[in-house]
Residue frames as a rotation matrix with the C-alpha (Angstrom) as fourth column:
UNK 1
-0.914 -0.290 -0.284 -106.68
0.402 -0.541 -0.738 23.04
0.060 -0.789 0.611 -39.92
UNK 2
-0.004 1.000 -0.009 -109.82
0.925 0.001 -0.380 24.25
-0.380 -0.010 -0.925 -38.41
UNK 3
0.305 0.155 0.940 -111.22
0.587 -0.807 -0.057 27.57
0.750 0.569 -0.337 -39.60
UNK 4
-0.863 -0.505 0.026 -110.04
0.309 -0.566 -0.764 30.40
0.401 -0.651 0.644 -37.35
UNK 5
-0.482 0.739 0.470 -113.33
-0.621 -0.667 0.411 32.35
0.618 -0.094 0.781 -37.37
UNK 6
0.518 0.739 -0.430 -115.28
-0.355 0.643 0.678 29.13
0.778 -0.199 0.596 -36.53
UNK 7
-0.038 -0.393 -0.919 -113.06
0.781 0.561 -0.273 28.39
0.623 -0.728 0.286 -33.55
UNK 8
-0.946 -0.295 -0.131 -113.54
0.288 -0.588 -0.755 31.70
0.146 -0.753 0.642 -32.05
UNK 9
-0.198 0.811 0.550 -117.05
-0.939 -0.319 0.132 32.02
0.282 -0.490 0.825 -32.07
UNK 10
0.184 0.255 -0.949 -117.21
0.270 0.916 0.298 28.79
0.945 -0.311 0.100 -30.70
UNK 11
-0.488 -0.660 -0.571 -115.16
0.805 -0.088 -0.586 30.48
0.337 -0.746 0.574 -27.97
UNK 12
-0.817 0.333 0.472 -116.72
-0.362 -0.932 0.030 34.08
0.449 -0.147 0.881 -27.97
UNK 13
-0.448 0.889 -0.098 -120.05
0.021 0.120 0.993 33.13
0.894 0.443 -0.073 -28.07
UNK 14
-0.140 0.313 -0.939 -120.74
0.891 0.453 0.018 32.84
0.432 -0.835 -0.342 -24.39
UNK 15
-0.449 -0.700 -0.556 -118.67
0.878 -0.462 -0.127 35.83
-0.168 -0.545 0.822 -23.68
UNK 16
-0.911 0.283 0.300 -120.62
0.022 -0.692 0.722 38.09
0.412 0.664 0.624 -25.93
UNK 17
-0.063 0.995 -0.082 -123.95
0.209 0.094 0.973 36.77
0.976 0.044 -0.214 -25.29
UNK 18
-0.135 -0.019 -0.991 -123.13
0.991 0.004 -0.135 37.73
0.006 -1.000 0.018 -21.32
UNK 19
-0.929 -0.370 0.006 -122.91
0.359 -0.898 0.255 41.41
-0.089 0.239 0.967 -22.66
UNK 20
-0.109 0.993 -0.050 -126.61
0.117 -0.037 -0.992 40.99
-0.987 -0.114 -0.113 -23.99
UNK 21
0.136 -0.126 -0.983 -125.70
-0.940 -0.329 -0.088 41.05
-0.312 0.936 -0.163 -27.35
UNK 22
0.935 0.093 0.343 -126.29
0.136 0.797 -0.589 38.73
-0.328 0.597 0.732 -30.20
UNK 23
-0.228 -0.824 0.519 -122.87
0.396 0.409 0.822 36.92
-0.890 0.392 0.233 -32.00
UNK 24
0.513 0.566 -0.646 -124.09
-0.544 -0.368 -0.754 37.89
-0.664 0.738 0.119 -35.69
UNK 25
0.976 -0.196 0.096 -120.96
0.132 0.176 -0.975 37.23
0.174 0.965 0.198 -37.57
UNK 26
0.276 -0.790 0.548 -117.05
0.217 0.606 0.765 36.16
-0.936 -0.093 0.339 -36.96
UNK 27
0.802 -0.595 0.044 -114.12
-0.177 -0.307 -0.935 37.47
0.570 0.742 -0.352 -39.84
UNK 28
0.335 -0.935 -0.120 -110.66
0.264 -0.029 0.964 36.38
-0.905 -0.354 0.237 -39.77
UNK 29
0.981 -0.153 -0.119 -108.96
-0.157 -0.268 -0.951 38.27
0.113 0.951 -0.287 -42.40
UNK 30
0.331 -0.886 -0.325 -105.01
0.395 -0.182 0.900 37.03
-0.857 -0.427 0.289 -42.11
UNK 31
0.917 -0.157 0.365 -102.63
0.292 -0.358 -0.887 39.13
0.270 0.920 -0.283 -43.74
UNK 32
-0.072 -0.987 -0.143 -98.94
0.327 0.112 -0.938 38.44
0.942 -0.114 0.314 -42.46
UNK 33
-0.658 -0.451 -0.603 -98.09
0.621 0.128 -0.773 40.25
0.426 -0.883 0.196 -40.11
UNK 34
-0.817 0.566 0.113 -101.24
-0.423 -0.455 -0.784 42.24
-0.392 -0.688 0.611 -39.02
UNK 35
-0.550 0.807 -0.215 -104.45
0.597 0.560 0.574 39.54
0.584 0.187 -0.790 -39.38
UNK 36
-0.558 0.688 0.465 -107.81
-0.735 -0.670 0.109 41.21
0.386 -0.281 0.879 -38.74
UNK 37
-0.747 0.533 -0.396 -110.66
0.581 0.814 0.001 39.57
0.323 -0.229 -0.918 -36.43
UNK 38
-0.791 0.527 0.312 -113.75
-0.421 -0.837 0.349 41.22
0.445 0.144 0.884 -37.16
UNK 39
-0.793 0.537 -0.289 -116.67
0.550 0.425 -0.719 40.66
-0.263 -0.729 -0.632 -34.79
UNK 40
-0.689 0.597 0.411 -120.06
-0.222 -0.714 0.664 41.89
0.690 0.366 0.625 -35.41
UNK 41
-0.686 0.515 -0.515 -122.64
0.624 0.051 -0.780 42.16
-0.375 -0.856 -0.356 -32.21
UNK 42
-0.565 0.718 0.408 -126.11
-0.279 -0.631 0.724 43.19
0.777 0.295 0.556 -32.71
UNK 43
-0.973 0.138 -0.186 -129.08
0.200 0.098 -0.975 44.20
-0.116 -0.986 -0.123 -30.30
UNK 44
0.301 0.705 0.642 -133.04
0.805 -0.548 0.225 45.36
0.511 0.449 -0.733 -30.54
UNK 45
0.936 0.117 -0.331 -132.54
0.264 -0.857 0.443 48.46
-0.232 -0.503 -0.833 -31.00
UNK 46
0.822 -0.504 0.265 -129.37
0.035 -0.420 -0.907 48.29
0.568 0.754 -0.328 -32.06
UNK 47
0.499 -0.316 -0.807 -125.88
0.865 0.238 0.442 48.53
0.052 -0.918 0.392 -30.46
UNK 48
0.950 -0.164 0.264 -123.69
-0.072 -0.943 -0.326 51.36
0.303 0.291 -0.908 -29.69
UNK 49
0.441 -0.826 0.350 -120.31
-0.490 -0.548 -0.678 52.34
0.752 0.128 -0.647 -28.74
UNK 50
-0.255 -0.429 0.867 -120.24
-0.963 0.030 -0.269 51.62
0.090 -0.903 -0.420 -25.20
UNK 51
0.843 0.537 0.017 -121.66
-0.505 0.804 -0.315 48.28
-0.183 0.257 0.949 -26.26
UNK 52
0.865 -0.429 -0.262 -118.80
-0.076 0.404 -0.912 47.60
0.497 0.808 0.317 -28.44
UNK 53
0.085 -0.846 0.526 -116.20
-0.614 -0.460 -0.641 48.62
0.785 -0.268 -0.559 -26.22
UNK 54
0.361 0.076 0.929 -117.74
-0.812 0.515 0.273 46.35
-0.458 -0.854 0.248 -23.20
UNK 55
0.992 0.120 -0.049 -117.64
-0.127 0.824 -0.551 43.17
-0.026 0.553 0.833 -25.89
UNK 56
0.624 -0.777 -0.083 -114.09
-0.297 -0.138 -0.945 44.24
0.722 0.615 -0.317 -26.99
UNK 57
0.377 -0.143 0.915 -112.85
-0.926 -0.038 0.376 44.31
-0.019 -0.989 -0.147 -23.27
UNK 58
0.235 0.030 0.971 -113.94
-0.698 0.701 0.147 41.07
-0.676 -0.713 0.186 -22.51
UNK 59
0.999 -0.036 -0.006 -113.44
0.021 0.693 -0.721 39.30
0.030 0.720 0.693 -26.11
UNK 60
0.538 -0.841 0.049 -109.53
-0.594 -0.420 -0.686 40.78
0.598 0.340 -0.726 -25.98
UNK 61
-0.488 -0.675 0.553 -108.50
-0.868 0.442 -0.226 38.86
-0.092 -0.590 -0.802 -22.76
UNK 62
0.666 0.354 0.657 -110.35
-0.397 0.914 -0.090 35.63
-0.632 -0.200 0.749 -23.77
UNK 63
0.950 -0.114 -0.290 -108.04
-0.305 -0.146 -0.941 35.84
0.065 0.983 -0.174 -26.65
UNK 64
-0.124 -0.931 0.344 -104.91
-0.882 -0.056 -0.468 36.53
0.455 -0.361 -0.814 -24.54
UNK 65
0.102 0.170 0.980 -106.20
-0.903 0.430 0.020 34.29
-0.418 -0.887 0.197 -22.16
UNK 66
0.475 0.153 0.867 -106.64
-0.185 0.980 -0.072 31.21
-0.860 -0.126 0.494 -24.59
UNK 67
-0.377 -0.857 -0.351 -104.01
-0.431 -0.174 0.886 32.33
-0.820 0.486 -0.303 -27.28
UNK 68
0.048 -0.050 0.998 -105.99
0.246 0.969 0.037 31.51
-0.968 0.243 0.059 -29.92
UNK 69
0.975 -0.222 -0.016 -104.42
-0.167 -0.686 -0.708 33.78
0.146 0.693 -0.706 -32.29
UNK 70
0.421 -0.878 -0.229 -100.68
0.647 0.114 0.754 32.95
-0.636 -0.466 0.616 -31.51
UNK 71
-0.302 -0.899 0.316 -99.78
0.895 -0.152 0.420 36.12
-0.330 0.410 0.851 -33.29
UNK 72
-0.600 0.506 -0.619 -100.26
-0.111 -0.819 -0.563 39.79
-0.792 -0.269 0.548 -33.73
UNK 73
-0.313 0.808 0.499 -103.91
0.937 0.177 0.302 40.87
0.156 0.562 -0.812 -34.55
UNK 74
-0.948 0.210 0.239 -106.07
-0.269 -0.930 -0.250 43.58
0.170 -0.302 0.938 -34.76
UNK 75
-0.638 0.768 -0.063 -109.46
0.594 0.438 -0.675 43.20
-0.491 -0.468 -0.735 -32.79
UNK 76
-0.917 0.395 0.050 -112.87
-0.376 -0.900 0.220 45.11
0.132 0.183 0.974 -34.47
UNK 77
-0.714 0.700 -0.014 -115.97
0.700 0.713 -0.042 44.75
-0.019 -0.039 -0.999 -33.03
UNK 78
-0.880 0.407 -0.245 -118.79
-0.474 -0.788 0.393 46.86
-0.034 0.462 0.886 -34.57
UNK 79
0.095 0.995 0.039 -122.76
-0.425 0.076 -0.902 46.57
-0.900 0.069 0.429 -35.82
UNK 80
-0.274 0.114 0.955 -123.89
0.715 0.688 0.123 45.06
-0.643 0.717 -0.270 -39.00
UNK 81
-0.892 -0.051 -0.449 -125.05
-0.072 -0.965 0.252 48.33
-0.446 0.257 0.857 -39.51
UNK 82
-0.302 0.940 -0.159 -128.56
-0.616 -0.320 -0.720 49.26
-0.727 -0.120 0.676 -41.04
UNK 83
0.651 0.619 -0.439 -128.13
-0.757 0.568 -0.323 46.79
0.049 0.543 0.838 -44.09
UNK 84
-0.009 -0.291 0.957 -127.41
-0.802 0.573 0.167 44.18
-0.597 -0.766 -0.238 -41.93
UNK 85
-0.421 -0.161 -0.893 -125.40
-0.685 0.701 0.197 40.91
0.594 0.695 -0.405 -43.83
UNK 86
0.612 0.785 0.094 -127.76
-0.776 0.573 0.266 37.83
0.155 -0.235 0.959 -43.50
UNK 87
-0.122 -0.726 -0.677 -125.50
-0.806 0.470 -0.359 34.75
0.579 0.502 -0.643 -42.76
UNK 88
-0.919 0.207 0.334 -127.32
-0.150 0.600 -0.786 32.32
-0.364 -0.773 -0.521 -40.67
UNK 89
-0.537 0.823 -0.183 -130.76
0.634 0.537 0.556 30.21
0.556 0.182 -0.811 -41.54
UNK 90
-0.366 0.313 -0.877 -132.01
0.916 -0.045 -0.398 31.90
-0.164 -0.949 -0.270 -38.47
UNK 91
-0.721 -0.058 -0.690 -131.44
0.099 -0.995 -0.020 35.25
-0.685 -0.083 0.724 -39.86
UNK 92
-0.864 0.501 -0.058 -134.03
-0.261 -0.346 0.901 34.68
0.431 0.794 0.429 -42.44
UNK 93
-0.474 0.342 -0.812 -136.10
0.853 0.408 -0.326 33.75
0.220 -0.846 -0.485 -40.05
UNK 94
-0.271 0.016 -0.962 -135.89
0.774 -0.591 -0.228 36.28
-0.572 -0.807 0.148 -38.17
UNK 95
-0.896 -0.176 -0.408 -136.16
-0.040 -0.883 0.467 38.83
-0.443 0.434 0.784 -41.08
UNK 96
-0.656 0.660 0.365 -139.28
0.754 0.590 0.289 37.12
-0.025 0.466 -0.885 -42.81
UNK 97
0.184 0.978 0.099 -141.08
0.973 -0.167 -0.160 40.13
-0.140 0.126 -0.982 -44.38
UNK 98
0.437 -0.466 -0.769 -138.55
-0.236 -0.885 0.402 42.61
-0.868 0.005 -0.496 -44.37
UNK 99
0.960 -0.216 -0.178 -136.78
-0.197 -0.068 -0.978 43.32
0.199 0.974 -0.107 -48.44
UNK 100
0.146 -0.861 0.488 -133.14
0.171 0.507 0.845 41.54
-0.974 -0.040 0.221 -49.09
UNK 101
0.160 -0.792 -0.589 -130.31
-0.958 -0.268 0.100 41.88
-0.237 0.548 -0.802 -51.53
UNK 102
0.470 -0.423 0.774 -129.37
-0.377 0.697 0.610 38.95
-0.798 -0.579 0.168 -52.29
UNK 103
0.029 -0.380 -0.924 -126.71
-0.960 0.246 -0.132 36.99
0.278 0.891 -0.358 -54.82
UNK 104
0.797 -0.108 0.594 -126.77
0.001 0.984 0.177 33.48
-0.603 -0.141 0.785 -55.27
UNK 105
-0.296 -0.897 0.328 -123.73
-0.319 0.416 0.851 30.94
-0.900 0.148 -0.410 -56.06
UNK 106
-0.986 -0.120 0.113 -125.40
0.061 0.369 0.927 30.10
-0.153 0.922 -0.357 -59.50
UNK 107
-0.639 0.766 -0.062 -128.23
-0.768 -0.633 0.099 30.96
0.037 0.110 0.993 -61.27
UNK 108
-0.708 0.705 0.034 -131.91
0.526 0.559 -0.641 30.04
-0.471 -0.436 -0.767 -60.29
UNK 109
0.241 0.605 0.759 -134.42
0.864 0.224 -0.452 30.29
-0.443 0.764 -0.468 -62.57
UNK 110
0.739 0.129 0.661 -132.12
0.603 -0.565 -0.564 32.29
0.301 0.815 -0.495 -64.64
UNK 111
0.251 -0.234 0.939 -130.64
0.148 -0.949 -0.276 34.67
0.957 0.209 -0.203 -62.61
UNK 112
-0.009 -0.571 -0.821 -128.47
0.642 0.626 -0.442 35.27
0.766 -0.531 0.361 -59.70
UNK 113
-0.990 -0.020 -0.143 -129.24
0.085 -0.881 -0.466 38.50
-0.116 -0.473 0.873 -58.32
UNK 114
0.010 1.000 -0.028 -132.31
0.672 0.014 0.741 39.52
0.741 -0.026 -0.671 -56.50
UNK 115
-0.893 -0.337 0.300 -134.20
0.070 -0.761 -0.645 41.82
0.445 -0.554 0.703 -54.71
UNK 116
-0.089 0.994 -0.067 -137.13
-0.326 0.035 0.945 41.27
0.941 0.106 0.321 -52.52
UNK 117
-0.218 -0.018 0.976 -138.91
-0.976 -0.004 -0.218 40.56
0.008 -1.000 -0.017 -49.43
UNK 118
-0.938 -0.247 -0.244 -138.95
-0.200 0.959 -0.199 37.17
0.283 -0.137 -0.949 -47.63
UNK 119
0.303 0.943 -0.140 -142.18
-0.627 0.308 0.716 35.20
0.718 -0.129 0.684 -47.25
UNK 120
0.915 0.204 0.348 -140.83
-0.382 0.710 0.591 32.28
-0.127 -0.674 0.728 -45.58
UNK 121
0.150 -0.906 -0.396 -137.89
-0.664 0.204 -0.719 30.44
0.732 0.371 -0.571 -45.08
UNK 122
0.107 0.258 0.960 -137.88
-0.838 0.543 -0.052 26.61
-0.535 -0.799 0.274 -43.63
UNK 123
0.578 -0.384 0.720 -136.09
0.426 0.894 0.135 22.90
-0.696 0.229 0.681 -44.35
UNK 124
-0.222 -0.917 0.331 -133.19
0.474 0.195 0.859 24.93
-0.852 0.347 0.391 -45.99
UNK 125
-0.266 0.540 0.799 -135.62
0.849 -0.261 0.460 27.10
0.457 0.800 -0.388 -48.83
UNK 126
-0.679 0.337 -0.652 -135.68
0.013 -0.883 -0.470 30.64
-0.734 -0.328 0.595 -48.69
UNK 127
0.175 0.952 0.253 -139.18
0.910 -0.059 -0.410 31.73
-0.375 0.302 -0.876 -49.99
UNK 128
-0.734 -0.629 -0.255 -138.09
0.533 -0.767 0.357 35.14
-0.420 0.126 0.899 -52.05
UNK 129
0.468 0.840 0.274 -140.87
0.725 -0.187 -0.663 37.46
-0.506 0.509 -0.697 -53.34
UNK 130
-0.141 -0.579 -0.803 -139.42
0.267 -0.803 0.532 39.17
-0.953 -0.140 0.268 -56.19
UNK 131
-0.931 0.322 -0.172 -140.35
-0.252 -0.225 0.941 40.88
0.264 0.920 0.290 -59.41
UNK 132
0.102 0.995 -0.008 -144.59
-0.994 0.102 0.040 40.01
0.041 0.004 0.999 -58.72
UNK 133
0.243 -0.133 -0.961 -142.56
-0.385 0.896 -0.222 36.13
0.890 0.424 0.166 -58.68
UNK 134
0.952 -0.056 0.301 -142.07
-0.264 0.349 0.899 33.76
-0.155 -0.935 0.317 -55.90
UNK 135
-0.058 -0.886 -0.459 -138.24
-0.689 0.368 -0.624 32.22
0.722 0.280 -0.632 -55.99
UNK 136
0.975 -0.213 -0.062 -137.32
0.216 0.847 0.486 28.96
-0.051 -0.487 0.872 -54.01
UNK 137
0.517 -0.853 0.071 -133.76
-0.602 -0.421 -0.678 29.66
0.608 0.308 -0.732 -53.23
UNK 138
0.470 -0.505 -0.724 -131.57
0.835 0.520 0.179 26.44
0.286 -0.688 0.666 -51.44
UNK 139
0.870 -0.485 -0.092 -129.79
-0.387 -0.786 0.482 28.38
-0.306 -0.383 -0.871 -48.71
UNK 140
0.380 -0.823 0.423 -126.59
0.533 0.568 0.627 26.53
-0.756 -0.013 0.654 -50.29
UNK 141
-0.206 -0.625 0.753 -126.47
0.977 -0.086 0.196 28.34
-0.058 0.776 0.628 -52.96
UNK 142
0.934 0.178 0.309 -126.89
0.226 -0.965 -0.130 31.83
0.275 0.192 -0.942 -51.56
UNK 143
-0.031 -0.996 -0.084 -123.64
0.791 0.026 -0.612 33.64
0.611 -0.085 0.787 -51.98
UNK 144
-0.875 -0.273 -0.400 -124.75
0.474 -0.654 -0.590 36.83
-0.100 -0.706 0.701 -50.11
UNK 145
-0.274 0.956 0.110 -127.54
0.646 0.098 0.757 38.40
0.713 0.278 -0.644 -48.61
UNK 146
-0.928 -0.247 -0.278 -127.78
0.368 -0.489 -0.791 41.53
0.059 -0.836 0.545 -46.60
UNK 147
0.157 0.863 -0.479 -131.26
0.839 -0.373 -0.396 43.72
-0.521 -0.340 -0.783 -45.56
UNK 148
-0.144 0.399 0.906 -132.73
0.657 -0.646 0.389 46.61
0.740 0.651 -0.170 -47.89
UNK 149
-0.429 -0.274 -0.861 -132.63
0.627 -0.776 -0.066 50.23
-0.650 -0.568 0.505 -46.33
UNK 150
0.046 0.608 0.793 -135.14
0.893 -0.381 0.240 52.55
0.448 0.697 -0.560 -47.93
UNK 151
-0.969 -0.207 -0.136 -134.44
0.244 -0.896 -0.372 56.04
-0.045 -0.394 0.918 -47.18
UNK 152
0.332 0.939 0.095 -138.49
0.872 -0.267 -0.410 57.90
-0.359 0.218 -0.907 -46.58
């Protein structure tokens, strides 16, 4: 059976991006009889409320509309919030100079947990700068990886 998540942002994805908002990230949490489908939308600049609420709108009756839940859910659609989870190549990309969290699925030279800022990140190799040390990290074997928040 296909994933759930991955069949609705296949679906969403349009719907959102008509809002002006980026897709980020797609949760299906089932759990009998009330399964969760978390959405996350992000903007520059951030989104807000009335953001979320437009998305929600229009994600709720594609739902109804193509039943692809066949069974009660609850709908949340929210920010990534300031330390925003990385879960797309792209997003390292996009982040490439800014400090990450990050745990890998097994350890690389040594050690699975880092902190540091991206240098680069291209053919599938995140470039990590951490401890005064470069890291090579395969994006396969990152288990999570969200953005650093420094309070001034």
């Amino acid at each position: 059976m296909m994933d759930m998540a991955a069949r609705a942002g296949r679906a969403l994805r349009e719907v959102v991006e008509e809002e002006g908002v980026e897709l980020v990230h797609i949760e299906y949490q089932p759990k009998g009889t009330s399964s969760v489908l978390r959405i996350y939308i992000d903007k520059p600049g951030g989104v807000n409320l009335k953001d979320c609420a437009k998305v929600s709108k229009h994600v709720s009756v594609l739902l109804d509309v193509e039943d692809l839940i066949p069974h009660h859910y609850v709908l949340e659609v929210s920010s990534p919030g300031i330390e925003r989870p990385l879960f797309k190549e792209s997003d390292y990309q996009r982040f490439v100079g800014k400090e990450i969290r990050l745990l890998t699925t097994e350890k690389v030279e040594s050690r699975k947990k880092f902190t540091g800022f991206i240098q680069n990140f291209s053919e599938g190799i995140l470039k990590l700068e951490c401890d005064e040390r470069q890291y090579q990290i395969p994006f396969n074997k990152i288990k999570s990886a969200n953005l650093v928040y420094r309070f001034d």
